[in-house]
C-alpha positions in Angstrom: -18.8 -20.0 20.3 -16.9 -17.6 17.8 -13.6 -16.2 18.9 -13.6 -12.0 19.3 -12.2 -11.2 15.5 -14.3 -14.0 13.9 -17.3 -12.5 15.2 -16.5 -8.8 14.9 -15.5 -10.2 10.7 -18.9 -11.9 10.8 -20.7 -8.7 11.8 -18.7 -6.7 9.6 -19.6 -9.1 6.4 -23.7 -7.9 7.6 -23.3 -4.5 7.6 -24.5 -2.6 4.8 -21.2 -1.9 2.9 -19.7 -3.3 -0.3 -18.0 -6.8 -0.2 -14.8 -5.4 -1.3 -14.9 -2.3 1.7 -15.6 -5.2 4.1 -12.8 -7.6 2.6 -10.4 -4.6 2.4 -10.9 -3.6 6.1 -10.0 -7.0 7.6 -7.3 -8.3 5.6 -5.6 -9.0 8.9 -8.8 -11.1 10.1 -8.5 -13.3 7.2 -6.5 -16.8 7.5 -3.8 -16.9 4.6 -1.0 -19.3 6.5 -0.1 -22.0 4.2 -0.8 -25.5 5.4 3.5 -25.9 5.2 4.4 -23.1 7.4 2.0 -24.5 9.7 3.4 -28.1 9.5 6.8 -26.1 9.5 6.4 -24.8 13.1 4.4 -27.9 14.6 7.6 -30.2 13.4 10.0 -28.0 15.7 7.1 -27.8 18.2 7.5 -31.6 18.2 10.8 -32.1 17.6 10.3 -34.2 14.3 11.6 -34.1 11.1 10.0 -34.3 7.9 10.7 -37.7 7.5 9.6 -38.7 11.0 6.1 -37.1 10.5 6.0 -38.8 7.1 6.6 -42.1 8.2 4.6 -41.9 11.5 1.7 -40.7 9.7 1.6 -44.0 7.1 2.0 -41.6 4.2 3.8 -42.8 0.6 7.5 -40.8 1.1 7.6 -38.7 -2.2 3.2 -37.5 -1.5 4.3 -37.0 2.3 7.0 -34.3 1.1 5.1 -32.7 -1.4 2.4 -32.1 1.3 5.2 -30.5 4.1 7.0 -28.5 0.4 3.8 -26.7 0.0 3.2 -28.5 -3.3 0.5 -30.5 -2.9 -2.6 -30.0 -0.8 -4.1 -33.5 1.9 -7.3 -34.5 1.5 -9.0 -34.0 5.2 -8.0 -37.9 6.0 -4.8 -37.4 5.0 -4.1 -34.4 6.9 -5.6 -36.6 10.0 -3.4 -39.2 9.4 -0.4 -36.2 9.6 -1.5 -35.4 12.6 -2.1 -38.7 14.7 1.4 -39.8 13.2 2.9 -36.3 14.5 1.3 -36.9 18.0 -1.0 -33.4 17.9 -3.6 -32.9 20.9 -7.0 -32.9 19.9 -7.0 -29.0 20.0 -4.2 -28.3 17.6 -5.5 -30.7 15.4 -8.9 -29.2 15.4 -7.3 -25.6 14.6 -5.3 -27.3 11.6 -8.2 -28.5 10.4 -10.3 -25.4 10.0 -7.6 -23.5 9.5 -6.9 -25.7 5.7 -11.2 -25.3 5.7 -11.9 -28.5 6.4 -14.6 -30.0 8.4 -13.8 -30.0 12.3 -13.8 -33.0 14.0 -17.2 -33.8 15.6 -18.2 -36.3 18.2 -21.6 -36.8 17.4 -20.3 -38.1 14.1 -19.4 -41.6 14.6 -16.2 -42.1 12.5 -15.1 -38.5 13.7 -15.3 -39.9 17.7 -13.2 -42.9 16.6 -10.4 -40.3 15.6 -10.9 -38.4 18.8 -10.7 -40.9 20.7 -7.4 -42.3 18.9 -6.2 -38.2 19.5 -6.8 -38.0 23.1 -5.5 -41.2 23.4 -2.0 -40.5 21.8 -3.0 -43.2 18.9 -0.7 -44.1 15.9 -2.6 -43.8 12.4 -2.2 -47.8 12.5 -4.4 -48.3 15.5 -7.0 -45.2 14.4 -7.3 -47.4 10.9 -7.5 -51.1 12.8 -10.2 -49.3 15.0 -12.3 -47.7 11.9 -12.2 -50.9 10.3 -13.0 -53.0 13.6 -15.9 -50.4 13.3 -16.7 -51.1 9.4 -15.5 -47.1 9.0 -13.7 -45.9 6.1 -9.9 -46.3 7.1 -7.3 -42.5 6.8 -5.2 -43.8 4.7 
């Protein structure tokens, strides 16, 4: 189900005016946060640093801080890994995820369940990868 603003955006984008009226009028609707700030604000949610998320989530050191700098964008995997190393629920990874435009997790997807179930069960990256390739599933990282 689509939240209040993404549906009034949606209708907005089938109305009969120009694209750039429409994009104009809900600049506020849009999603522009940078993946950092987002990582930023879960890290003091958390109470991690950096360098705990980094090495939590299995990541090489120098690619791990390029991702939190803002300088270098995770693949979808990766940015699962970051976020089963960091301890998110299921919920805030979910909103991470579509919030970079990435596919959401789904459970009728096989590999995605594995994940979910390594999320709800407060899983390190490790054991998500040992149970993808118990599973003969392409490993996050």
């Amino acid at each position: 189900m689509l939240g209040p603003c993404t549906q009034n955006l949606l209708n907005a984008l089938g109305e009969r005016k120009t694209l750039d009226v429409v994009l104009k009028q809900n600049t506020s609707n849009f999603i522009s946060r940078p993946l950092c700030d987002a990582l930023a604000d879960l890290l003091v949610q958390k109470g991690l640093t950096r360098s705990q998320a980094i090495r939590s989530s299995m990541l090489n050191t120098i690619y791990g801080q390029q991702i939190f700098a803002g300088t270098k964008t995770p693949s979808r995997d990766k940015l699962l890994a970051i976020a089963l190393g960091m301890q998110l629920s299921f919920q805030e990874t979910d909103t991470l995820l579509k919030q970079q435009g990435y596919a959401r997790l789904y459970p009728r997807r096989q590999r995605d369940a594995v994940i979910i179930y390594g999320l709800l069960h407060r899983m390190t990256p490790l054991d998500v990868n040992t149970l993808l390739y118990e599973n003969e599933m392409e490993t996050l990282v």
